[in-house]
Structures are given as structure tokens and as C-alpha cells.
N, CA, C and O atoms as a CHARMM CRD file, in Angstrom:
* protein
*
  316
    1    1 UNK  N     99.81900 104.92500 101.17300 PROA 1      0.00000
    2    1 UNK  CA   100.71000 104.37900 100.17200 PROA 1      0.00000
    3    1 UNK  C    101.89400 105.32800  99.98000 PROA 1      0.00000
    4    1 UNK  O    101.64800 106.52700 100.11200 PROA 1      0.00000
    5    2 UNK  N    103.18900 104.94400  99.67600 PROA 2      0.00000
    6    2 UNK  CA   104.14100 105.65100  99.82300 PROA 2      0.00000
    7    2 UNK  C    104.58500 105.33400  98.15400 PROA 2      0.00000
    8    2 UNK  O    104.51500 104.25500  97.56500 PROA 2      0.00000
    9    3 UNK  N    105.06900 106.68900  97.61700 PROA 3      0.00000
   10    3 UNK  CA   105.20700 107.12200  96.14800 PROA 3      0.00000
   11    3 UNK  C    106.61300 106.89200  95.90400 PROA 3      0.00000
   12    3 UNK  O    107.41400 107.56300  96.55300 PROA 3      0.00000
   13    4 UNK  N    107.01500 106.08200  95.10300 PROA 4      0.00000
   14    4 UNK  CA   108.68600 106.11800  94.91300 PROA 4      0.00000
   15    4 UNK  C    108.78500 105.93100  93.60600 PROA 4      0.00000
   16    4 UNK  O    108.33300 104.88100  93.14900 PROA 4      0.00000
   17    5 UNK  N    109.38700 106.89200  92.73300 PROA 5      0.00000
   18    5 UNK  CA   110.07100 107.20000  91.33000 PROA 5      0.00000
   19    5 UNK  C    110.18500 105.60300  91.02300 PROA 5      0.00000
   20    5 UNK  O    111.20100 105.27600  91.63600 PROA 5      0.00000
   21    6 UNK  N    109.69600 104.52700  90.43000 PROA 6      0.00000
   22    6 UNK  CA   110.80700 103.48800  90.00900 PROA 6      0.00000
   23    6 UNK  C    111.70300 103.73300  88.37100 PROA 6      0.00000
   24    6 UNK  O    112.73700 103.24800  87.91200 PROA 6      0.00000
   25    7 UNK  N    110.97500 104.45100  87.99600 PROA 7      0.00000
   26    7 UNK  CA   111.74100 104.76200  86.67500 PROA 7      0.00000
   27    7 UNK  C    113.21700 105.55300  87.48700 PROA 7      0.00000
   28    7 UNK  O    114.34200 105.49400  86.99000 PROA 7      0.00000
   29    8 UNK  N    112.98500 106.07300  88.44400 PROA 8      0.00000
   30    8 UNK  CA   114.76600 107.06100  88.35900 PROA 8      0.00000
   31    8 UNK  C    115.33400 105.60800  89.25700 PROA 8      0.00000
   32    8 UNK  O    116.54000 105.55100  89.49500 PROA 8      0.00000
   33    9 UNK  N    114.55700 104.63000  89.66300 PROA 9      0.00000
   34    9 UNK  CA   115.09000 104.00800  90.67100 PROA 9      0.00000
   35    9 UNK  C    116.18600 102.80900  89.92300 PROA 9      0.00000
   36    9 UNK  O    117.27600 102.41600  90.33900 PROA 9      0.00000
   37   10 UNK  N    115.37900 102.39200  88.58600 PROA 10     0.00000
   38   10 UNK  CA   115.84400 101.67800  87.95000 PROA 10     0.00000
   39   10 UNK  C    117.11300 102.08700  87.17400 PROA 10     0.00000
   40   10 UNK  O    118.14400 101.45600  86.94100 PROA 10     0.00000
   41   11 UNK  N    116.61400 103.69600  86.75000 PROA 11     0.00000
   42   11 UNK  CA   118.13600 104.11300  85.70300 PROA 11     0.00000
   43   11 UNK  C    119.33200 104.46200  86.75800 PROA 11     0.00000
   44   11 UNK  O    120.48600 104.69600  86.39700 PROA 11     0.00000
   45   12 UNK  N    118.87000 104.46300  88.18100 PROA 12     0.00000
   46   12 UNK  CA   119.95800 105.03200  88.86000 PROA 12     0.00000
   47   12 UNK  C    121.12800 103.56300  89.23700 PROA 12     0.00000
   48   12 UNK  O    122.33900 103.39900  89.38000 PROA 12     0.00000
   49   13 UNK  N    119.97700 102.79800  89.26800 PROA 13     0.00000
   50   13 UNK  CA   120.90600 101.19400  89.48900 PROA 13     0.00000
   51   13 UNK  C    121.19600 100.57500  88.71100 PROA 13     0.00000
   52   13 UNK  O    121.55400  99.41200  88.89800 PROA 13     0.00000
   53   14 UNK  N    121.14100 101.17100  87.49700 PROA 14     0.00000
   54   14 UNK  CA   121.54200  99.80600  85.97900 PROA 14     0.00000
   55   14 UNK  C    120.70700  99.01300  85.92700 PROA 14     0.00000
   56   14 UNK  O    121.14100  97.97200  85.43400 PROA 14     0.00000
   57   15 UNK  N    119.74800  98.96700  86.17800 PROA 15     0.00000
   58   15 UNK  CA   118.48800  97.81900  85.73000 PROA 15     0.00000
   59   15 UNK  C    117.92000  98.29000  84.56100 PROA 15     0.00000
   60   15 UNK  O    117.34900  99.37400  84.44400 PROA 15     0.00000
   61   16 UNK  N    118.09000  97.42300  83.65700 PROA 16     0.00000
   62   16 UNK  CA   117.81700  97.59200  82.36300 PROA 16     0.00000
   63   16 UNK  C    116.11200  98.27400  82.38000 PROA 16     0.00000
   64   16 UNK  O    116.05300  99.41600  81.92200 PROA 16     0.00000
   65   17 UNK  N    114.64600  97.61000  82.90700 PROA 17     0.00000
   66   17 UNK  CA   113.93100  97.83500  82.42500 PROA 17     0.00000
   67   17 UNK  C    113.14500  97.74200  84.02500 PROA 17     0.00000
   68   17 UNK  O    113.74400  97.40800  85.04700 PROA 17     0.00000
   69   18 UNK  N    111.54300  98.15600  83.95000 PROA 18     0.00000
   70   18 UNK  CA   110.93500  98.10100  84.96600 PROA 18     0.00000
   71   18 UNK  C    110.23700  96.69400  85.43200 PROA 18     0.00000
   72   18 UNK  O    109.60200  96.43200  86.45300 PROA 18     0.00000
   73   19 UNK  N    110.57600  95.92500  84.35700 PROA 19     0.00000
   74   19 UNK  CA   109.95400  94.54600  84.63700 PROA 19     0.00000
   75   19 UNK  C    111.11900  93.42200  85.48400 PROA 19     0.00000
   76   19 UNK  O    110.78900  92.51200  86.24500 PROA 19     0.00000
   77   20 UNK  N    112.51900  93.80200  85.09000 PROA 20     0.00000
   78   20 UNK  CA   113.29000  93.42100  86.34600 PROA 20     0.00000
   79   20 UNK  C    113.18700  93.96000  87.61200 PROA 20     0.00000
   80   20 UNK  O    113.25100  93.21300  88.58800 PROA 20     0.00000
   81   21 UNK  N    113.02200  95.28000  87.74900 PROA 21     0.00000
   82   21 UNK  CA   113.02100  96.01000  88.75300 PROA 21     0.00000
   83   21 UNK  C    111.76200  94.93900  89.44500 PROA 21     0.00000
   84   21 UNK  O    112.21800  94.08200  90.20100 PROA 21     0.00000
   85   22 UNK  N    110.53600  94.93100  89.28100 PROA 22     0.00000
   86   22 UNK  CA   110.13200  94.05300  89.85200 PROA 22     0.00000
   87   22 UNK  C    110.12900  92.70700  90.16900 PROA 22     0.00000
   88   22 UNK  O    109.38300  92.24700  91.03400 PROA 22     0.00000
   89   23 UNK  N    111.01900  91.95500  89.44200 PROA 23     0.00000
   90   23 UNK  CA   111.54200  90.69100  89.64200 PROA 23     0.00000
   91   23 UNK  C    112.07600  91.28000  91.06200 PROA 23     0.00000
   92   23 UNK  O    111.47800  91.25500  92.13700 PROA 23     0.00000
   93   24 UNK  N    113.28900  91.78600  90.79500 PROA 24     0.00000
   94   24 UNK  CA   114.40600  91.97400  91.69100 PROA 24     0.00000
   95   24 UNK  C    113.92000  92.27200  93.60000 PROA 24     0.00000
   96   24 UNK  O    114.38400  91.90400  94.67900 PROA 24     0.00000
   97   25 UNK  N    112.66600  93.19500  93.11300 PROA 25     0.00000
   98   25 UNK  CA   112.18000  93.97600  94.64600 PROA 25     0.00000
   99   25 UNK  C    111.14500  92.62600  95.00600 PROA 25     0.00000
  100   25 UNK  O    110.83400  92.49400  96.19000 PROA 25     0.00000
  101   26 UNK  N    110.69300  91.77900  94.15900 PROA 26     0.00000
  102   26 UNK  CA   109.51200  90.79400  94.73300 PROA 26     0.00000
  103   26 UNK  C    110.58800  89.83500  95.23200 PROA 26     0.00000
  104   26 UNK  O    110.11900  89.09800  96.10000 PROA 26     0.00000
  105   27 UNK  N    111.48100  89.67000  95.05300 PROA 27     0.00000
  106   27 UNK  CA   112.33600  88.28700  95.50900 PROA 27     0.00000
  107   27 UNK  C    113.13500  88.36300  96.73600 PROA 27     0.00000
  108   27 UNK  O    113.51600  87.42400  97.43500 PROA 27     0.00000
  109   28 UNK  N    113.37800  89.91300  96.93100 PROA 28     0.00000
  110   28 UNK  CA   113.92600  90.61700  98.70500 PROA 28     0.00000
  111   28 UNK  C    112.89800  90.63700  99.26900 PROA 28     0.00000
  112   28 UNK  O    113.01600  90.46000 100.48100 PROA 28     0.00000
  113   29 UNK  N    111.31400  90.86600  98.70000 PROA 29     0.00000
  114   29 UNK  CA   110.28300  91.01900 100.14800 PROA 29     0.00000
  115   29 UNK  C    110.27100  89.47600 100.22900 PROA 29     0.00000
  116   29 UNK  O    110.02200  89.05800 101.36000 PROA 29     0.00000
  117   30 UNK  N    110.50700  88.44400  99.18700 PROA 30     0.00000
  118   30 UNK  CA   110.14000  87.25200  99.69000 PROA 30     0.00000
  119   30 UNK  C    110.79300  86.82400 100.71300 PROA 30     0.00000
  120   30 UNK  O    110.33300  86.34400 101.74900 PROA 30     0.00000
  121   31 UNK  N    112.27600  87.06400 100.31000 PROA 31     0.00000
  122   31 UNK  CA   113.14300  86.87900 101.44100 PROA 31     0.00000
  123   31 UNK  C    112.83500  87.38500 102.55300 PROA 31     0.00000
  124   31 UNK  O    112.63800  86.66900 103.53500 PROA 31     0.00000
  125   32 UNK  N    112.75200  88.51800 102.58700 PROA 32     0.00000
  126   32 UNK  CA   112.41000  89.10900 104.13700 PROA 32     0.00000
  127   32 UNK  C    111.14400  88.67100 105.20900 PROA 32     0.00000
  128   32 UNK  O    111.12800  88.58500 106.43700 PROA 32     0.00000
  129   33 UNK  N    110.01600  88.41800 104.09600 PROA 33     0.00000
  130   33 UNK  CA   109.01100  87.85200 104.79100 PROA 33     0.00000
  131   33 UNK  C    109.24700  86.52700 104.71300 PROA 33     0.00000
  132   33 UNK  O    108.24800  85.82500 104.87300 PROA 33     0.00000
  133   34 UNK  N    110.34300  85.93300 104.50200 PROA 34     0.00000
  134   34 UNK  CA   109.93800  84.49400 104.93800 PROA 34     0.00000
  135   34 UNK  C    110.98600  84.38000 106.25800 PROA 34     0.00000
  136   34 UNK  O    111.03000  83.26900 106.78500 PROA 34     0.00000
  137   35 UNK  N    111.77400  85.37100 106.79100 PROA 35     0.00000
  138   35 UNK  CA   112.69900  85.71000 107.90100 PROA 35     0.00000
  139   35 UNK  C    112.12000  86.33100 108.73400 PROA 35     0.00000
  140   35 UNK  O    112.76400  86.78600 109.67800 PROA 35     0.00000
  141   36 UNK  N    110.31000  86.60200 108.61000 PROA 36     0.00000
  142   36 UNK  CA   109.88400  88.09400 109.66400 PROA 36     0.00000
  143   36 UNK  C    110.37200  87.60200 110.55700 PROA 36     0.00000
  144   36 UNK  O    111.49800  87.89500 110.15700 PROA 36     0.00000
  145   37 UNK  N    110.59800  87.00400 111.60800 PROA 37     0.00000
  146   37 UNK  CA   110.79600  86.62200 112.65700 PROA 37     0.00000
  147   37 UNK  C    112.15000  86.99300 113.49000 PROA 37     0.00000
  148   37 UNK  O    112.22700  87.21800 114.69700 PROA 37     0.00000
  149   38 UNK  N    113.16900  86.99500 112.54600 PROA 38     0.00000
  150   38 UNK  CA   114.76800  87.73800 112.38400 PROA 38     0.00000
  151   38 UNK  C    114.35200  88.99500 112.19300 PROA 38     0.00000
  152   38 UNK  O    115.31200  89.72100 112.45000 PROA 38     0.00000
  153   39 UNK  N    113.43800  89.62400 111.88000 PROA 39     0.00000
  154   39 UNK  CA   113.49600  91.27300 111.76900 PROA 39     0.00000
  155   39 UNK  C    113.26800  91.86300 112.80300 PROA 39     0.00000
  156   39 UNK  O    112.15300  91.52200 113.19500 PROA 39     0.00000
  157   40 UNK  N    113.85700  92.77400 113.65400 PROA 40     0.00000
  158   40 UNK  CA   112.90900  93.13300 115.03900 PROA 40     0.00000
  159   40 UNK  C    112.88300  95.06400 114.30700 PROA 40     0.00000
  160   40 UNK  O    113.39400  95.38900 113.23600 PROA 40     0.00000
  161   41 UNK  N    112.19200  95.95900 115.21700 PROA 41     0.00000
  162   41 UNK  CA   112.27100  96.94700 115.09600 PROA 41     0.00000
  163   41 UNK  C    111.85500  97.41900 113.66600 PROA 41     0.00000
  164   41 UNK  O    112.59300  98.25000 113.13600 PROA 41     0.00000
  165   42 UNK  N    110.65100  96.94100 112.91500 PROA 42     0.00000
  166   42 UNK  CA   110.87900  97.63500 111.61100 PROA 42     0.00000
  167   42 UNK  C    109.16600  97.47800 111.36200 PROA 42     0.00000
  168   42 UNK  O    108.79500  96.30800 111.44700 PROA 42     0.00000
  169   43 UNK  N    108.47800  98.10900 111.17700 PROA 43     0.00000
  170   43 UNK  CA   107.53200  98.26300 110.85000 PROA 43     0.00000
  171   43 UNK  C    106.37300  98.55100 109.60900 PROA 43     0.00000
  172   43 UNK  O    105.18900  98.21900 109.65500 PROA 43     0.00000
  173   44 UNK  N    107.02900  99.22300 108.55700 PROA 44     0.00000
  174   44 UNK  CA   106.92800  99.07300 107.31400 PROA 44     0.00000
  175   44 UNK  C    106.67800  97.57900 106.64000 PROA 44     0.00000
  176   44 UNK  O    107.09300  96.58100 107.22800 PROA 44     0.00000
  177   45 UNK  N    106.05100  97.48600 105.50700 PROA 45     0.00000
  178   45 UNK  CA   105.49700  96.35400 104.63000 PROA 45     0.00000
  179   45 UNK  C    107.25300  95.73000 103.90500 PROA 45     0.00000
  180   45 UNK  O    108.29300  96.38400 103.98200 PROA 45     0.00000
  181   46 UNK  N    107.17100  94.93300 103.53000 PROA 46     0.00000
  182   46 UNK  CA   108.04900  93.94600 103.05200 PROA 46     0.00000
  183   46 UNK  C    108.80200  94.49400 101.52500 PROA 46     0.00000
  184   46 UNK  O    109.99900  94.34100 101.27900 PROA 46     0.00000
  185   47 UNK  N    108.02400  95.00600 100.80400 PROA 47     0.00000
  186   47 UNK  CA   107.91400  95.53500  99.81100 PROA 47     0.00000
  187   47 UNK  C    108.43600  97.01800  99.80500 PROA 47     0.00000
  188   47 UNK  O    109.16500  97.50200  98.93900 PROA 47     0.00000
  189   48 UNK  N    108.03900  97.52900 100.69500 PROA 48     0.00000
  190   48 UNK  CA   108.80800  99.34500 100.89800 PROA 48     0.00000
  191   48 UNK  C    110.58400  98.86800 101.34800 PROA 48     0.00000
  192   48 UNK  O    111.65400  99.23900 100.86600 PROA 48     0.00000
  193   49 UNK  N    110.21200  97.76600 102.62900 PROA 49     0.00000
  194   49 UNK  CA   111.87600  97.22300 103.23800 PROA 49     0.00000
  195   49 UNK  C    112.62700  97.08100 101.40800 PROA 49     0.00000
  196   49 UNK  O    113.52700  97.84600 101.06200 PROA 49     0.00000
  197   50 UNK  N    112.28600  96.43500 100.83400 PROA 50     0.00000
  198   50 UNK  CA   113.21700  95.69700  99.50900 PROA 50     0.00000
  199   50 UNK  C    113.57800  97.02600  98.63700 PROA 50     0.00000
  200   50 UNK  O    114.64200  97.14400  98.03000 PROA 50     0.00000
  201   51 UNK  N    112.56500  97.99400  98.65600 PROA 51     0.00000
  202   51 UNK  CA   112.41800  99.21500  97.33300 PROA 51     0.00000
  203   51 UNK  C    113.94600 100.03000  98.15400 PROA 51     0.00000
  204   51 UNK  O    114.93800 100.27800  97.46900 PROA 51     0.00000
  205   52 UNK  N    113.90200 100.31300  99.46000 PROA 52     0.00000
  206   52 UNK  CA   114.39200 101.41800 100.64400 PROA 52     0.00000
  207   52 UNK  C    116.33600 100.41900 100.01000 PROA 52     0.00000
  208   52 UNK  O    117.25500 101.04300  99.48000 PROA 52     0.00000
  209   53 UNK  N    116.36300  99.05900 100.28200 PROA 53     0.00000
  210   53 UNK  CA   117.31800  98.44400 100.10000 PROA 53     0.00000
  211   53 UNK  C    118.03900  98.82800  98.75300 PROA 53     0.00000
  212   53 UNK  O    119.18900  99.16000  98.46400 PROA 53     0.00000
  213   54 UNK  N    116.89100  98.64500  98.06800 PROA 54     0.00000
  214   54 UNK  CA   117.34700  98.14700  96.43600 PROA 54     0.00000
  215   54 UNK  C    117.99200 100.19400  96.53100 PROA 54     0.00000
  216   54 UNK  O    119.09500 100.57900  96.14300 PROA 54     0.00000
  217   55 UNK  N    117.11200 100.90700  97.02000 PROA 55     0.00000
  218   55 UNK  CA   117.87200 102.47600  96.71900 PROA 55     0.00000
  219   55 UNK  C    119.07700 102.87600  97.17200 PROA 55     0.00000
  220   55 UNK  O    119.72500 103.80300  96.68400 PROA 55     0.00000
  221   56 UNK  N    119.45600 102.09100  98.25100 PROA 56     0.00000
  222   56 UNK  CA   120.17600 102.64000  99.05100 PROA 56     0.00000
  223   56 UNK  C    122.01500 101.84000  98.43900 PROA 56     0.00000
  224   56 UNK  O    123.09000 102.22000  98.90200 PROA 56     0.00000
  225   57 UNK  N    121.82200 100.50700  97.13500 PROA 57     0.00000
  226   57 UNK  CA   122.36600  99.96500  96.84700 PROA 57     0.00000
  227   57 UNK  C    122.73400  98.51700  97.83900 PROA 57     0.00000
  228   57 UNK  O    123.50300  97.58300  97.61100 PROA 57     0.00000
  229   58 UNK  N    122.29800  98.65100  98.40200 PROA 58     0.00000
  230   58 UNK  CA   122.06400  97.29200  99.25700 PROA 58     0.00000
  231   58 UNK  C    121.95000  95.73500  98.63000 PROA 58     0.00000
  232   58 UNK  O    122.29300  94.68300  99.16900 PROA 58     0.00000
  233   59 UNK  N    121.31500  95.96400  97.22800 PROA 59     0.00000
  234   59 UNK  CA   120.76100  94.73300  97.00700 PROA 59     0.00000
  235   59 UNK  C    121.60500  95.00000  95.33500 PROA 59     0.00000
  236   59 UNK  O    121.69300  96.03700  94.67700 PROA 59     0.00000
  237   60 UNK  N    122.14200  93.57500  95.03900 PROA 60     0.00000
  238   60 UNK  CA   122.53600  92.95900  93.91300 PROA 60     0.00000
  239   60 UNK  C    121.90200  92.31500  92.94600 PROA 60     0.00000
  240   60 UNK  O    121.23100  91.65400  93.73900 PROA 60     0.00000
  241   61 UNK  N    121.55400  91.95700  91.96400 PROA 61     0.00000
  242   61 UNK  CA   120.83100  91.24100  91.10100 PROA 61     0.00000
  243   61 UNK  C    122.10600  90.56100  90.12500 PROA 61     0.00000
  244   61 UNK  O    123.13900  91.21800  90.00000 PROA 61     0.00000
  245   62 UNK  N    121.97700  89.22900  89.45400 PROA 62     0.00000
  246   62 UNK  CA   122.80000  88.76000  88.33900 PROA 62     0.00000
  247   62 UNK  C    121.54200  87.85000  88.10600 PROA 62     0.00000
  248   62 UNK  O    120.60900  87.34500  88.73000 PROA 62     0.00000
  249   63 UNK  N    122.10400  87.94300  86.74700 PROA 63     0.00000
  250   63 UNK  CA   121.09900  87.37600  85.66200 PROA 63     0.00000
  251   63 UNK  C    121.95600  85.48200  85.64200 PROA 63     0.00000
  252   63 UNK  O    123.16100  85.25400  85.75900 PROA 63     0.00000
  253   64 UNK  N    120.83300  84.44100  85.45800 PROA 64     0.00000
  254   64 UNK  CA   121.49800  83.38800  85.42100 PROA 64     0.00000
  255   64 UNK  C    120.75400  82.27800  84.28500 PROA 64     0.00000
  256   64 UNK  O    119.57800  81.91900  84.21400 PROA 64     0.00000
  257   65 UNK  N    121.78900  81.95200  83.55300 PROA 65     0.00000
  258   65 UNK  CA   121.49000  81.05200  83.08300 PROA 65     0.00000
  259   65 UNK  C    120.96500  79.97300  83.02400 PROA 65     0.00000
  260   65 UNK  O    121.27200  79.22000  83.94900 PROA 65     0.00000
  261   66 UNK  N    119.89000  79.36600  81.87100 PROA 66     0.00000
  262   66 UNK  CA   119.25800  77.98600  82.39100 PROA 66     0.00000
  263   66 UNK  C    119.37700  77.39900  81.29700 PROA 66     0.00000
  264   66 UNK  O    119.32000  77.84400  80.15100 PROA 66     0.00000
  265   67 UNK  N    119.61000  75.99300  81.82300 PROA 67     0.00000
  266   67 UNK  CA   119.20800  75.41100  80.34600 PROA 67     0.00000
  267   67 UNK  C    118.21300  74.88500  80.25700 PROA 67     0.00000
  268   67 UNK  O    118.34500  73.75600  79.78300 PROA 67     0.00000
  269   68 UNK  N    117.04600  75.19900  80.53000 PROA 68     0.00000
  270   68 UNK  CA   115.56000  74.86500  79.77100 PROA 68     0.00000
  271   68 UNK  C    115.22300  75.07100  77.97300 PROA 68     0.00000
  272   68 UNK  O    114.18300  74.71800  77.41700 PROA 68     0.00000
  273   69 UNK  N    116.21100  75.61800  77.42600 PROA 69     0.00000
  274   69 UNK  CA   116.28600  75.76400  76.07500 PROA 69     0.00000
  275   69 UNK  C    117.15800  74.32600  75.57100 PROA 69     0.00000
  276   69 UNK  O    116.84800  73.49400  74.71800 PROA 69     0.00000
  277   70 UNK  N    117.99500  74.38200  76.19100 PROA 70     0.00000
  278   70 UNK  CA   119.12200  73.45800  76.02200 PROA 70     0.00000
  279   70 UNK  C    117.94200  71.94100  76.51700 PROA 70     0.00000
  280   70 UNK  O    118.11200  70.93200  75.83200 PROA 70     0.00000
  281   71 UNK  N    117.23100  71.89200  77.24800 PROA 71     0.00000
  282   71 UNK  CA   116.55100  71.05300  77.82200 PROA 71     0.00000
  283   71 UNK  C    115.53100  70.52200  76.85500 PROA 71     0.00000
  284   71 UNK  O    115.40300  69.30500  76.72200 PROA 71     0.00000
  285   72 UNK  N    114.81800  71.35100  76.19000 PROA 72     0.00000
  286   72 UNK  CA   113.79300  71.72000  75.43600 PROA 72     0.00000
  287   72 UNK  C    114.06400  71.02600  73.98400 PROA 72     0.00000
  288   72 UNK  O    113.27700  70.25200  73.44000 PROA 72     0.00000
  289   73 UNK  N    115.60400  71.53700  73.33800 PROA 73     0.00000
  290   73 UNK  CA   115.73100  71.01000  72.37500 PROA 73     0.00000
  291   73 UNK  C    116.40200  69.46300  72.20000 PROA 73     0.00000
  292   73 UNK  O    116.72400  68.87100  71.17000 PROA 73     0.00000
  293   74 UNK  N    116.46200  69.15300  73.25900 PROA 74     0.00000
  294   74 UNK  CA   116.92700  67.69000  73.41900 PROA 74     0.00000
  295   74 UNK  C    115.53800  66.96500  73.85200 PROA 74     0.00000
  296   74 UNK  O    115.49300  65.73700  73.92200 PROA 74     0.00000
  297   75 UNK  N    114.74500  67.53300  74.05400 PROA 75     0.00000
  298   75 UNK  CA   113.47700  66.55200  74.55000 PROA 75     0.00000
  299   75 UNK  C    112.80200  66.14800  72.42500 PROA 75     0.00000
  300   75 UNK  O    112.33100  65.11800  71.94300 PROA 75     0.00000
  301   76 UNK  N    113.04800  67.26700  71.89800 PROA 76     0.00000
  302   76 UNK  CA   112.54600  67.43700  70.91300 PROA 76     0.00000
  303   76 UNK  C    113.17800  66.60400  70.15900 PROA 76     0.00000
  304   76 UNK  O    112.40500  65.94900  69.46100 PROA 76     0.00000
  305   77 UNK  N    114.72400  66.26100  69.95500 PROA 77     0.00000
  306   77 UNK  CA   115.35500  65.41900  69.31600 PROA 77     0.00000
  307   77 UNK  C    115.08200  64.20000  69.68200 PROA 77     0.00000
  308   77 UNK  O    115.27900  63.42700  68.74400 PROA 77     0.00000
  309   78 UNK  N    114.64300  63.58200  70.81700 PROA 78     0.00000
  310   78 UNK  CA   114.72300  62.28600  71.52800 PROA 78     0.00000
  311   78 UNK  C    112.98900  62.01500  70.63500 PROA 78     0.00000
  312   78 UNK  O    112.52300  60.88300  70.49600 PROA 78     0.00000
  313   79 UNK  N    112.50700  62.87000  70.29800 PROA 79     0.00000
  314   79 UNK  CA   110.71700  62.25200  69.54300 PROA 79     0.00000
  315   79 UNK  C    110.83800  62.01400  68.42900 PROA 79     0.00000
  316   79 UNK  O    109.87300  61.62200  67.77400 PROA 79     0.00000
């Protein structure tokens, strides 16, 4: 198992907290493992590939809006 700081990993990239940080790194290994096939030469787990990215500034995150609230309170008005 390979040891990586995520607390310095997170304050070093502006990620507010450690529970994005894992949003953010589970949604690049998804990506990547659903491309293994496009990867040649890399041997490491999916999950170290996304952490190595996310350090190196490679990887972006934006927060997005939904309207499931907006959704939510109109289902509620329509009863």
C-alpha cells in the first residue's frame, strides 16, 4: 500500500474538505478504468493513477448545480 498525505494533498489544491477529495479521486479512477484499454504502459491501481494526477495538478474539479431542490419543492406544491 502506498502512503500519501491527503490532508496536505487537499490544502495544497483548494479542496475544501477530505470528503471532496474523495469524490474528486473516485470519479478519475472511474474514468480511467472505464478507458483501461487506452492506457498502455502503466501499471499501478486506478486510484494511485487519479491521487499521482490530482498532485501533480492535472485534474480540475467544479462544483455543479442541481435542481433536485428546485425539483423537490415543486413536486410538493403540485400535492
Amino acid at each position: 500500500m502506498i502512503y500519501m498525505d491527503l490532508e496536505k494533498i487537499y490544502r495544497n489544491r483548494d479542496i475544501p474538505n477530505k470528503y471532496i477529495l474523495t469524490l474528486v479521486v473516485s470519479a478519475r479512477a472511474r474514468q480511467l478504468s472505464e478507458r483501461k484499454g487506452a492506457i498502455t504502459g502503466y501499471d499501478e491501481k486506478f486510484i494511485t493513477r487519479a491521487v499521482e494526477e490530482l498532485m501533480q495538478g492535472r485534474i480540475k474539479y467544479s462544483f455543479v448545480e442541481t435542481t433536485a431542490k428546485k425539483e423537490e419543492n415543486e413536486s410538493l406544491e403540485v400535492q
